[in-house]
C-alpha positions as CSV (number, residue, x, y, z in Angstrom):
1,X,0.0,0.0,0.0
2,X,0.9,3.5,-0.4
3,X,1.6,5.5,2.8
4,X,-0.2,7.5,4.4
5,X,0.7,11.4,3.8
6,X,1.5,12.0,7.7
7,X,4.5,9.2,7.3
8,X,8.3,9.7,8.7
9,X,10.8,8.0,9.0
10,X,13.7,8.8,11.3
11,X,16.1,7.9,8.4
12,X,15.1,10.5,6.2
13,X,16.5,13.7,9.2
14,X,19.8,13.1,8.8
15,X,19.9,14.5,5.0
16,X,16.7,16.9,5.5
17,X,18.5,20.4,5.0
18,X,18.1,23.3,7.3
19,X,17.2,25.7,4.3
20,X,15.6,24.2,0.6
21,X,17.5,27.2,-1.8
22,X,14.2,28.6,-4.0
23,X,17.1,30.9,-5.8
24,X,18.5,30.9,-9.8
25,X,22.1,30.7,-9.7
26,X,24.1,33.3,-11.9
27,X,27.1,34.2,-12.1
28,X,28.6,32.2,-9.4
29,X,25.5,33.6,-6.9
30,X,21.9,32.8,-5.7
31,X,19.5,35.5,-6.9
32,X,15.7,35.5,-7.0
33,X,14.3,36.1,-10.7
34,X,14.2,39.0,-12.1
35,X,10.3,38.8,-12.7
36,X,9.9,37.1,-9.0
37,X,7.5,35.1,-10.0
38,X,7.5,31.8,-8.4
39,X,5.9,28.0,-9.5
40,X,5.2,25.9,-6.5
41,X,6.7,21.9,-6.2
42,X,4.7,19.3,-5.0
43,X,5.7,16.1,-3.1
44,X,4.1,13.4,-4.9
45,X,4.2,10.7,-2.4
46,X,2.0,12.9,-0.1
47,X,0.6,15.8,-2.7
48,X,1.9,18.1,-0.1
49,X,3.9,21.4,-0.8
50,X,7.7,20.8,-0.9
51,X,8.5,24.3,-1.8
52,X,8.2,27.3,-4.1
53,X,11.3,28.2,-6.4
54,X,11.5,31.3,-8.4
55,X,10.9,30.7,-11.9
56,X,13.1,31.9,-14.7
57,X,12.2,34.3,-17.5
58,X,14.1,35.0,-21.0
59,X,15.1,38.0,-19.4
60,X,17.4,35.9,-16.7
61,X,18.3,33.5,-19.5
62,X,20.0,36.7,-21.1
63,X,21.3,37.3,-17.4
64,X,23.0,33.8,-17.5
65,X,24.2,33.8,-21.0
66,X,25.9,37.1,-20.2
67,X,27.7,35.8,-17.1
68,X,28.9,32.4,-19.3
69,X,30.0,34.6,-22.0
70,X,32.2,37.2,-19.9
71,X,33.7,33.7,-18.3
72,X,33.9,31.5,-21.4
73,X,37.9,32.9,-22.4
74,X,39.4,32.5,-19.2
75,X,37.6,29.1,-18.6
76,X,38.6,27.9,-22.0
77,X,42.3,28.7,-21.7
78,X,42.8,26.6,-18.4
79,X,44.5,23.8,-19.1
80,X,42.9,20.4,-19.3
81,X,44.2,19.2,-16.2
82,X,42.9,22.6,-14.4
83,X,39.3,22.0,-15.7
84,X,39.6,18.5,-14.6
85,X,40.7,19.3,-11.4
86,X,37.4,21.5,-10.7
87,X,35.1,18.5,-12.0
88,X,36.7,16.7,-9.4
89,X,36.3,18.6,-7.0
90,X,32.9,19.3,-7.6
91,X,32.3,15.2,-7.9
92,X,33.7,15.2,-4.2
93,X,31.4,17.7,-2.6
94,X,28.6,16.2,-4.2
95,X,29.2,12.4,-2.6
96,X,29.3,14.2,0.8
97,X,25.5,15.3,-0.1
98,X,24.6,12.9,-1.6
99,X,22.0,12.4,0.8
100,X,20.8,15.7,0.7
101,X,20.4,15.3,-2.5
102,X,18.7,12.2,-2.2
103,X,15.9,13.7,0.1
104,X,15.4,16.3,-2.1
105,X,14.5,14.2,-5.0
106,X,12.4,12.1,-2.9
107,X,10.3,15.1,-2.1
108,X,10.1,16.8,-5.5
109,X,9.9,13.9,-7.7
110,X,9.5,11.0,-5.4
111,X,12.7,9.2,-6.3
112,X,13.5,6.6,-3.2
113,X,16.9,8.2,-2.2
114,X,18.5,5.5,0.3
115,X,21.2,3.7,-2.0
116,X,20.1,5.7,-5.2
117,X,21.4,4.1,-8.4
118,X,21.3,7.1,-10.1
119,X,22.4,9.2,-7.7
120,X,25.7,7.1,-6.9
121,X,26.7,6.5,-10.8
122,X,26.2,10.4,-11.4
123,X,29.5,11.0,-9.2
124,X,31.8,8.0,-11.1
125,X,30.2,9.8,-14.4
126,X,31.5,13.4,-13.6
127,X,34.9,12.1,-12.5
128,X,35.3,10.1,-15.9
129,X,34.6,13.5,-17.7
130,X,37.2,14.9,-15.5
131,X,40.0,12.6,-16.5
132,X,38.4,12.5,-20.3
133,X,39.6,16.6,-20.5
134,X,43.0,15.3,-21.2
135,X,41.6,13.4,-24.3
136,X,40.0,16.6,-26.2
137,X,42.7,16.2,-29.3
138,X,42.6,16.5,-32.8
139,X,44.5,14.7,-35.5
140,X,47.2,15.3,-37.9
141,X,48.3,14.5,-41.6
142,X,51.2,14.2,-43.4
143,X,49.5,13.0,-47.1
144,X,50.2,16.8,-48.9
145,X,53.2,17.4,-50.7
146,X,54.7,19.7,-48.7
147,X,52.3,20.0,-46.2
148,X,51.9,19.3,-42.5
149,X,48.3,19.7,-41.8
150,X,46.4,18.6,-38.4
151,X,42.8,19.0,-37.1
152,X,41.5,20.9,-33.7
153,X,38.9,20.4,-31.8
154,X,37.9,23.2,-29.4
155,X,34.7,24.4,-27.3
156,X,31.7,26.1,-29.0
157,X,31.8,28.7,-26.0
158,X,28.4,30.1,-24.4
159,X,26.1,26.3,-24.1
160,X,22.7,25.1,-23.0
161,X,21.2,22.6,-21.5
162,X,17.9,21.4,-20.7
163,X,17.4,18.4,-18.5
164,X,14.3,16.3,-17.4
165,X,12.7,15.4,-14.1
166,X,12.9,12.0,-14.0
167,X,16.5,11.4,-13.1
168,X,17.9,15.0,-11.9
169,X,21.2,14.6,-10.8
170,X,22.0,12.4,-13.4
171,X,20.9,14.2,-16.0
172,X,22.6,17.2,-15.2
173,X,26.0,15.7,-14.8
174,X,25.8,13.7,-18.4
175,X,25.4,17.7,-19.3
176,X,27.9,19.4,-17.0
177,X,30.6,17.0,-17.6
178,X,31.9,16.9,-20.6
179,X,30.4,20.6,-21.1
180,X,32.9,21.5,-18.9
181,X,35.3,19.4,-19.1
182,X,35.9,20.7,-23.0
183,X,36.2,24.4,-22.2
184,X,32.5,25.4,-22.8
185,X,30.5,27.8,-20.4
186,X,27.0,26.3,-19.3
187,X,23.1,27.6,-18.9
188,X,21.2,24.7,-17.6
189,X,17.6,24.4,-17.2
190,X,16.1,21.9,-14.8
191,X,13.2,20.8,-14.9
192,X,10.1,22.4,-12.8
193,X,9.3,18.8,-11.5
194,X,12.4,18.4,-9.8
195,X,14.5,21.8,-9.6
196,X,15.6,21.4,-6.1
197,X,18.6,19.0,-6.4
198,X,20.6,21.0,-9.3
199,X,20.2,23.9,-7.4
200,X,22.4,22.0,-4.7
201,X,25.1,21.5,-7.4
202,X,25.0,25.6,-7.6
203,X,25.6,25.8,-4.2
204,X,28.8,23.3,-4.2
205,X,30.4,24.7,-7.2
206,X,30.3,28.2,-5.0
207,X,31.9,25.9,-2.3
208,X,34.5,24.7,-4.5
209,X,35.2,28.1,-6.5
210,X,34.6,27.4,-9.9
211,X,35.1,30.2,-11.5
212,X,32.3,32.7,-11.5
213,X,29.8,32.1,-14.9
214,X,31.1,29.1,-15.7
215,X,27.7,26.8,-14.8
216,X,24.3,28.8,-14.4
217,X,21.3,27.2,-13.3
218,X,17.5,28.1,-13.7
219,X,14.3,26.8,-12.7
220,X,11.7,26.9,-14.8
221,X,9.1,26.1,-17.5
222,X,9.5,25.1,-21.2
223,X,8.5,28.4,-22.2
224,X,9.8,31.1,-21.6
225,X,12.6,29.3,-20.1
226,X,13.7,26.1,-22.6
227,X,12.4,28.1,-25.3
228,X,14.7,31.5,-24.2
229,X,17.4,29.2,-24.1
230,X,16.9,27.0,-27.5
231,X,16.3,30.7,-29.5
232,X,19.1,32.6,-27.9
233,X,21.4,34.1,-30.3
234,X,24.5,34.1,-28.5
235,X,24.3,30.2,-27.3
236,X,26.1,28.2,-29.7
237,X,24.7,24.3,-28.6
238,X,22.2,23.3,-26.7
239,X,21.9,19.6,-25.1
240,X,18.1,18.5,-24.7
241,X,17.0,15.4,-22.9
242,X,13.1,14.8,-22.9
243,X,10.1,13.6,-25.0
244,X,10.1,13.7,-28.6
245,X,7.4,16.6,-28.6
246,X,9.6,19.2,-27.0
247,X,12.7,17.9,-28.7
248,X,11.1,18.6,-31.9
249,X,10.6,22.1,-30.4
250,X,13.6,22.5,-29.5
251,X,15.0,21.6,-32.8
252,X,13.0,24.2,-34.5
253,X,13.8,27.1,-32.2
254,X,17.7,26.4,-32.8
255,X,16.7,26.2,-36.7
256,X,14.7,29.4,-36.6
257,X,17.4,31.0,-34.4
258,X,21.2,31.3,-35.2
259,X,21.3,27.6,-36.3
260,X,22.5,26.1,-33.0
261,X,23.8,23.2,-33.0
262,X,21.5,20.8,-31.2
263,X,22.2,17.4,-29.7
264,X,19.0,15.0,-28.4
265,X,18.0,12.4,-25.9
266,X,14.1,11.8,-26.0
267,X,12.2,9.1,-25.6
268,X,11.6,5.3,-25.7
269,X,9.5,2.1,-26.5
270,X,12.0,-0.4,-25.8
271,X,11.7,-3.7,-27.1
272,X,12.7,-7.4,-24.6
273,X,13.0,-10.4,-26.9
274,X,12.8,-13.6,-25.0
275,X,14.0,-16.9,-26.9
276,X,12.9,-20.3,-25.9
277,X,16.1,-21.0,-24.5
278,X,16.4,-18.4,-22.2
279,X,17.2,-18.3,-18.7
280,X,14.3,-17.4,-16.9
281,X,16.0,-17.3,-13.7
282,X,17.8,-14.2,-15.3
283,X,15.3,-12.8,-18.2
284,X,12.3,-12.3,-15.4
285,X,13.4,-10.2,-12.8
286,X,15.5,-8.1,-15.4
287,X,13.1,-7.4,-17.3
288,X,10.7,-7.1,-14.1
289,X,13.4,-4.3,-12.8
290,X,13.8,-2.7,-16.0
291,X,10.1,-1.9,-15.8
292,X,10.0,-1.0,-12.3
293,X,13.3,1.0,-11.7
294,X,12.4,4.6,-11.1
295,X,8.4,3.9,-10.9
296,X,8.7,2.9,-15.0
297,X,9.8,6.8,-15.2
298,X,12.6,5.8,-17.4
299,X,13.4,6.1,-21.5
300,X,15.1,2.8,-21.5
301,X,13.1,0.9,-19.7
302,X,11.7,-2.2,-21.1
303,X,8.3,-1.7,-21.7
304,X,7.3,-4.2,-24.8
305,X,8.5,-7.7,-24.0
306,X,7.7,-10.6,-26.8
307,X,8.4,-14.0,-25.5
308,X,8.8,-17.0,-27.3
309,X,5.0,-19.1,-27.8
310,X,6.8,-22.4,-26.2
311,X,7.9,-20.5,-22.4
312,X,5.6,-18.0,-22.5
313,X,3.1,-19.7,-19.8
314,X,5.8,-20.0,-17.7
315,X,7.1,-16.7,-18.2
316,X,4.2,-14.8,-17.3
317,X,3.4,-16.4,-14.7
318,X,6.9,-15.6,-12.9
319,X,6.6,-12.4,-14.2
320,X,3.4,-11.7,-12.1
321,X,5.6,-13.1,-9.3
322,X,8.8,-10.8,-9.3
323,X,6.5,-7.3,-10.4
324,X,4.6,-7.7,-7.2
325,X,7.9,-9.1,-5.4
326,X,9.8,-6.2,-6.8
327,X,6.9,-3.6,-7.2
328,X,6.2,-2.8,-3.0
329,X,5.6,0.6,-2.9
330,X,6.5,2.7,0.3
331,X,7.3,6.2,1.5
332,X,10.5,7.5,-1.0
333,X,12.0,8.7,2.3
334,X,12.1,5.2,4.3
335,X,15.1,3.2,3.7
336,X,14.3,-0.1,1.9
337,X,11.8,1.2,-0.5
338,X,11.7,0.2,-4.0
339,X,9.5,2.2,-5.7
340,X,8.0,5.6,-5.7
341,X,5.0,7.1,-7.1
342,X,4.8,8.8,-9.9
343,X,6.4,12.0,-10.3
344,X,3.8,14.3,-10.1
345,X,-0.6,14.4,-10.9
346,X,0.7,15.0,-14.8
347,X,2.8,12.0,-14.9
348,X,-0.1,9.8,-12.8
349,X,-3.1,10.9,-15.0
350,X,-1.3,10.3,-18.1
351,X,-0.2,6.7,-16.6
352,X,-3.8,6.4,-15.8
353,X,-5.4,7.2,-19.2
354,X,-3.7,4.5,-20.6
355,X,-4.7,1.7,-18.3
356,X,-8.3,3.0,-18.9
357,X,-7.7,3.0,-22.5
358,X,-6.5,-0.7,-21.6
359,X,-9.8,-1.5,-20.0
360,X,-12.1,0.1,-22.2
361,X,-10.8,-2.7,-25.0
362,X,-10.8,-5.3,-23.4
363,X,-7.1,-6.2,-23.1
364,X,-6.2,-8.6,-20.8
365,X,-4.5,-7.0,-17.6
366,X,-3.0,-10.4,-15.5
367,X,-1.8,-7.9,-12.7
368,X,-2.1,-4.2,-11.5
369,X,-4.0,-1.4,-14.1
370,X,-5.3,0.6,-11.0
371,X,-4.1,3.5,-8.8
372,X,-2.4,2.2,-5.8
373,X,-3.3,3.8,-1.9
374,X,-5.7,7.1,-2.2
375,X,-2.8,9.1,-0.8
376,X,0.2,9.8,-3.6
377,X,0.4,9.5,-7.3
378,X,1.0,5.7,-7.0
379,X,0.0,3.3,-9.9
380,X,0.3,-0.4,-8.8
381,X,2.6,-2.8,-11.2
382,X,0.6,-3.5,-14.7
383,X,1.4,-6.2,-17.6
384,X,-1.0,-6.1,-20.0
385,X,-0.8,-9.3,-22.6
386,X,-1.1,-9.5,-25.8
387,X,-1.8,-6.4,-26.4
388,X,-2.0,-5.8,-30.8
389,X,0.8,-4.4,-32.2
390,X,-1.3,-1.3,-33.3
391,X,-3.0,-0.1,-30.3
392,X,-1.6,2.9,-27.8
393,X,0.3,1.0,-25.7
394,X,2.5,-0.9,-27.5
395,X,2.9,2.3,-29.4
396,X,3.6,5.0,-27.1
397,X,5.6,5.4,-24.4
398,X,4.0,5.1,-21.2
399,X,6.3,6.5,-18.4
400,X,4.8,4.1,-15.2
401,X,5.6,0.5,-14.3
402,X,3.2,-0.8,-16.8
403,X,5.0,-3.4,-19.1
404,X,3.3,-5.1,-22.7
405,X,4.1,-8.9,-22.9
406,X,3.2,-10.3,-26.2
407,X,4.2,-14.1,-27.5
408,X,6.3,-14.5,-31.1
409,X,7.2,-18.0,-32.8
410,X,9.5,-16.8,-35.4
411,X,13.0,-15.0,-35.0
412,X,12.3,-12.8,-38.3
413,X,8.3,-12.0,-37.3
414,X,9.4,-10.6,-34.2
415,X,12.3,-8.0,-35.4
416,X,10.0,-6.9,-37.5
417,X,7.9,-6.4,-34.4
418,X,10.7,-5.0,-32.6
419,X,11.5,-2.3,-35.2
420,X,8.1,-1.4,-36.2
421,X,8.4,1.8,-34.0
422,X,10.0,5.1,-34.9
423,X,11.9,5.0,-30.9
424,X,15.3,3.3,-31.2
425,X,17.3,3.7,-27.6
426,X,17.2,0.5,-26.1
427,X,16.7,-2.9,-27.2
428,X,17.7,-6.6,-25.1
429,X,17.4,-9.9,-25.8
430,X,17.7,-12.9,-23.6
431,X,19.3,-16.3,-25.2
432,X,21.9,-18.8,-24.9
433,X,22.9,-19.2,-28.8
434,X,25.6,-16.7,-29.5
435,X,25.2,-16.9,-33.2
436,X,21.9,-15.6,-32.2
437,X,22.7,-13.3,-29.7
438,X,24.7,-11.5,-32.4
439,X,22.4,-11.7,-35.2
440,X,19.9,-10.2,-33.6
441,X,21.7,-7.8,-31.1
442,X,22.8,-6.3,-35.1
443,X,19.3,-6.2,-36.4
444,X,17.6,-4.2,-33.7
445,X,17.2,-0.6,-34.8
446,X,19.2,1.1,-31.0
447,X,21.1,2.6,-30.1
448,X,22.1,0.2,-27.5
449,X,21.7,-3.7,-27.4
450,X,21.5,-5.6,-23.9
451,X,22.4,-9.3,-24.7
452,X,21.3,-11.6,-21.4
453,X,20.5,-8.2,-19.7
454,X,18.1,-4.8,-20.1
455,X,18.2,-1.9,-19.3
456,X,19.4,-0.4,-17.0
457,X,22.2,-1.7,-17.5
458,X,25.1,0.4,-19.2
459,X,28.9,1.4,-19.2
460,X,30.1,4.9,-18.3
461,X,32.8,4.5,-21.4
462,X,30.2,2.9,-24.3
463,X,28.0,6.1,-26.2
464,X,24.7,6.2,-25.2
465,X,22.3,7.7,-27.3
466,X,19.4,7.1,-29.5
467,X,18.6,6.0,-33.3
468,X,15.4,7.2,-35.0
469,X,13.2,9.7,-33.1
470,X,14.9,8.9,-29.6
471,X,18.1,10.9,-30.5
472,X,20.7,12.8,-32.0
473,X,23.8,12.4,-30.9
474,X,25.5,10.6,-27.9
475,X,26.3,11.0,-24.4
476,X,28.7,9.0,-22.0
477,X,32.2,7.8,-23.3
478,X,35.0,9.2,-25.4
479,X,32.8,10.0,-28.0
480,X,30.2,12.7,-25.8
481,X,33.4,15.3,-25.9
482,X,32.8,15.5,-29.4
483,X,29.5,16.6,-29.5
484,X,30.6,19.2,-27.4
485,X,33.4,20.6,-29.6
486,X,33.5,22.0,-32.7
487,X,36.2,20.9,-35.6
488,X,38.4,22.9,-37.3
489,X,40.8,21.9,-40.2
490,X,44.8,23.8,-40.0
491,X,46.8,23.6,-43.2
492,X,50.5,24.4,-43.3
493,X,52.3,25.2,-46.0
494,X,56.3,24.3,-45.3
């Protein structure tokens, strides 16, 4: 059951702060907006108030661009190493809060905190992008007559960024990093579901002394705030993570502005292909987690499975097993809880319209497709079977632990199944032929492949991006520095 909206837990007071910042953060300082308007933040596991946060305006997006642009030449010509050595610094002072952090995910987004996944790899992810800073290089040539000629690769200058609710910390740092770490200035936007976290990354970087412009941070809306950002004139790149809708838009603001370049992370409807000779053991509670992690409030997760006819009795039925083993809900605060609600009454009414949409047709729900507890935004674990390949869940992405099982007899049939969606992040398969395994891992249309695993698994040094209408370009590994760099070719005449 949910819990009740007067729950505490002791274990939550150590990390509750004395003072939630509600400020932007320009220029190296905390400043209200310049409109002072302000957009309240609800705690979805209770529907309380967690706090009010001044919202930005395009006039404090101007504010913040300014600041990054009067600290993008010094930034830029620290050395590698110097840049580095702020990122890790800053990676150290947020594992001391991590905690802090935690809580205030919980409260703003409802995100349990205690032993956060996401929380723990954002840390190891920012001090990879600190060491990567030595690895911004170019190439060189030798193949003219009479010619030595080489390639740079150096920072665009002013940036954005615009990052989602649903994993905050995370999201920010896969932004920040190699931003940073490649001589760029930043303006970030979080989101106004869960603004309260990256706000505690302002406050740290003034601990540590980065230099004054160099990361800006605002709370607020789409518009005027995203939109501010993605039209600015004097922003060379902007980094957007989010749904496909608002990536679109962002993509045409840049367009119909100075032609920013534009890199994307959207969304997801990611495909779990289970062969008859797979090991349940393994294949059931991953693809259980993959659905469950985060309350299903994740772009990777794993929300069409198709399981071979032969095990697919036995599959669902464990299936229904580890989603309600896995699927206990509980107060984000507590220690020991799996799984939040959803993030906020958008997020849980938009949940909710699809398992009504479920209902009204008549598809066969084994487990779950009701709202959990009458306090929270918590929507109890759904598989909906065989479900046709046409109708709006297997088509769109549903954001809540609601997972599509369908049955397949034929290898070919179900790629074709698999593909027949214009998402391409994640795709996983479970089986014990490797000729298989590698066959099909190079047919899915993704831009990653889990082979005897889903998501969320990944590696800090493989790209992680999407194909299709889930992406344009990548984040994580060697590869994310160069989507934040521009290349320039230098010919030398000898």
């Amino acid at each position: 059951m949910a819990p009740s909206a007067t729950a505490e837990n002791a274990s939550s007071e150590g990390c509750k702060p004395k003072h939630i910042e509600d400020r932007l953060f320009i220029n190296g300082e905390f400043a209200p907006s310049i409109s002072g308007k302000k957009f309240d933040v609800f705690n979805p596991a209770t529907e309380k108030l967690a706090a009010s946060v001044y919202e930005a305006g395009a006039e404090d997006v101007d504010a913040a661009v300014k600041a990054a642009k009067e600290a993008f030449p010094a930034w830029s010509a620290l050395s590698a190493a110097e840049r580095g050595g702020y990122l890790n610094k800053l990676a150290d002072a947020i594992e001391k809060h991590i905690d802090e952090i935690g809580y205030l995910e919980a409260i703003s987004m409802g995100k349990p905190y205690v032993g956060d996944f996401f929380s723990l790899i954002s840390v190891q992810i920012l001090r990879y992008f600190a060491s990567k800073a030595l690895d911004v290089s170019g190439d060189s040539s030798l193949n003219s007559t009479n010619m030595v000629n080489m390639t740079f690769r150096q920072p665009f200058g002013v940036c954005g960024a615009i990052i989602p609710w649903n994993g905050p910390l995370l999201m920010l740092i896969n932004k920040v990093g190699p931003a940073l770490a490649t001589g760029n200035t930043l303006v970030l936007k979080s989101s106004e579901k869960s603004p309260l976290s990256a706000l505690v990354v302002g406050r740290l970087a003034q601990e540590i002394d980065l230099p004054k412009g160099v990361l800006n941070i605002l709370s607020g809306y789409g518009r005027p705030c995203g939109e501010a950002i993605a039209k600015h004139m004097e922003i060379r790149k902007v980094s957007f993570t989010g749904s496909v809708t608002a990536g679109r838009a962002v993509k045409k603001a840049a367009a119909e502005s100075n032609l920013k370049n534009v890199t994307l992370e959207l969304g997801g409807k990611s495909p779990l292909i289970v062969f008859d000779d797979a090991d349940l053991a393994k294949a059931v509670p991953a693809a259980a987690f993959s659905i469950l992690a985060n309350s299903g409030q994740a772009c990777i997760a794993s929300s069409r499975v198709y399981v071979h006819n032969d095990i697919a009795d036995r599959f669902l039925e464990a299936m229904k097993s580890a989603m309600l083993q896995m699927g206990v809900s509980g107060d984000p605060l507590v220690a020991g809880t799996r799984r939040g609600p959803q993030a906020d009454k958008i997020q849980f009414d938009r949940v909710m319209s699809y398992l009504n949409y479920a209902r009204e047709n008549g598809l066969d729900i084994p487990i779950g497709g009701s709202r959990e507890g009458e306090t929270g935004y918590y929507v109890q674990p759904t598989i909906i079977a065989n479900a046709p390949e046409d109708s709006n869940v297997m088509r769109e992405e549903i954001f809540g632990p609601v997972v599509c099982v369908n049955t397949f007899t034929d290898e070919h049939e179900v790629l074709n199944r698999a593909n027949d969606t214009e998402y391409g992040l994640y795709a996983s398969l479970f089986t014990k032929d490797i000729s298989r395994a590698l066959r099909v891992a190079k047919a899915l249309e993704a831009g990653a492949v889990g082979v005897n695993c889903t998501s969320p698994t990944m590696a800090i040094d493989l790209p992680f991006g999407g194909w299709k209408q889930s992406g344009d370009g990548r984040e994580l590994s060697k590869y994310a520095t160069d989507y934040w760099t521009e290349l320039k070719s230098v010919l030398i005449s000898l």
